[in-house]
C-alpha positions as CSV (number, residue, x, y, z in Angstrom):
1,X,16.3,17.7,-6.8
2,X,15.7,14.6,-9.1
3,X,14.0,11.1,-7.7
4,X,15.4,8.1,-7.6
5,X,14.3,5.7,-9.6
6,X,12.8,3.1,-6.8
7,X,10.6,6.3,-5.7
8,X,9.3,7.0,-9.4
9,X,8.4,3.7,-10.1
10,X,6.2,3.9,-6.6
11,X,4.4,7.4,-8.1
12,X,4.4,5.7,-11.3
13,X,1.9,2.7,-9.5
14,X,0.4,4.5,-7.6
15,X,-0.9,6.6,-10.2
16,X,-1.4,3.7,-12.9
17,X,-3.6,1.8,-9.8
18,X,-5.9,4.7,-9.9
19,X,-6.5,4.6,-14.1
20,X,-6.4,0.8,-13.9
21,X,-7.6,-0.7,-10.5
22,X,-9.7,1.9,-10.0
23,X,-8.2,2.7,-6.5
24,X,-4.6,4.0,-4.9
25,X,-2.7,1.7,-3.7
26,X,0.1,3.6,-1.6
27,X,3.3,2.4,-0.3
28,X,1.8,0.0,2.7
29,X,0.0,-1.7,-0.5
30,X,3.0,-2.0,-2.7
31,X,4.7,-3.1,0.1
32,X,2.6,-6.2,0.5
33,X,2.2,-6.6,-2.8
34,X,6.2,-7.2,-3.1
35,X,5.8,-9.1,-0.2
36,X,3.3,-11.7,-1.8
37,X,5.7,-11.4,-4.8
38,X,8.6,-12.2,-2.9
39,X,6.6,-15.7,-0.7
40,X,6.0,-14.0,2.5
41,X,2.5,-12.5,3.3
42,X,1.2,-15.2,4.9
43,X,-0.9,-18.2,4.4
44,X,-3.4,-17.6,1.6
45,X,-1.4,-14.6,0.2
46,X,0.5,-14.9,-2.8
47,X,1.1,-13.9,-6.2
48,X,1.0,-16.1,-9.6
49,X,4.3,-16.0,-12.3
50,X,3.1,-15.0,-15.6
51,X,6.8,-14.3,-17.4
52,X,9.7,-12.9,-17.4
53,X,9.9,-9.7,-19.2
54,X,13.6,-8.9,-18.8
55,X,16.7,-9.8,-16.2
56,X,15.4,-7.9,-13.7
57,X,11.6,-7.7,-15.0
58,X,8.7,-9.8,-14.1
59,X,5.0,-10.0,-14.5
60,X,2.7,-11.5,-11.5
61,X,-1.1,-11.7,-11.1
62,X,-2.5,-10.9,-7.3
63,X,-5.4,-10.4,-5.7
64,X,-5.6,-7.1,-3.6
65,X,-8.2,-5.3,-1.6
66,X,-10.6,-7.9,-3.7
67,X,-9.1,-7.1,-7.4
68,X,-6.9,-9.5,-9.6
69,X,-4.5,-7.0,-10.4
70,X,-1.6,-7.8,-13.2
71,X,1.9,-6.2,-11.6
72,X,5.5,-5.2,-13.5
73,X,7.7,-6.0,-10.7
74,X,11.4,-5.1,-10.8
75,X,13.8,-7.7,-8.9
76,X,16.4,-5.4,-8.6
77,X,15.0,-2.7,-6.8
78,X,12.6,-5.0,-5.0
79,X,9.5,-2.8,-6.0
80,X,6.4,-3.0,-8.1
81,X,6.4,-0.9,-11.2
82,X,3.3,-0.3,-12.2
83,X,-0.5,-2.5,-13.1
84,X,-0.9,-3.9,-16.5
85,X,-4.5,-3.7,-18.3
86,X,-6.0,-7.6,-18.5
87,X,-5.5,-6.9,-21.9
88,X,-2.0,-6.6,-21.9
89,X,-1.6,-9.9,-21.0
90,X,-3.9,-11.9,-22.9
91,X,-1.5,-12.8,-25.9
C-alpha cells in the first residue's frame, strides 16, 4: 500500500526535525506550525515569509518549542515539508 503524498511529506519532517532541530516534531507540531504559517495560532504566534520557492512552495522562519526553525511549506496540501539548515538560507 503506497502513501500519499501529504503523509510522506509529514515522515519526511518529522524525520528531518530530528537531524536538524534536534527534536521530533509530530503531527500536533506540524499542525501548529501550518497554523502559524497560515495567521491563526494566536497572538504572539506566527511565522516570517522568506520566498517563494515555487507555485505552491514557500519558505517561513518560526520559532517552535524555543528553536528558530526554517520550514518548506507546501500551499497546496496545507502541510509543512520538511526544516531547512540556517545555511540553506543564507544566500
Amino acid at each position: 500500500m503506497s502513501r500519499s503524498k501529504a503523509r510522506a511529506q509529514q515522515i519526511h519532517f518529522q524525520t528531518r526535525s530530528r537531524q536538524r532541530a534536534g527534536f521530533e516534531i509530530g503531527k500536533a507540531g506540524q499542525d501548529e506550525i501550518v497554523r502559524m504559517i497560515r495567521g491563526k495560532a494566536g497572538p504572539g504566534r506566527h511565522a516570517t515569509f522568506l520566498r517563494r520557492q515555487s507555485r505552491r512552495v514557500t519558505i517561513w522562519r518560526v520559532v517552535y518549542n524555543q528553536a528558530e526553525l526554517v520550514v518548506v511549506y507546501d500551499s497546496v496540501r496545507g502541510t509543512v515539508v520538511t526544516v531547512l539548515p540556517e545555511e540553506a538560507i543564507a544566500s
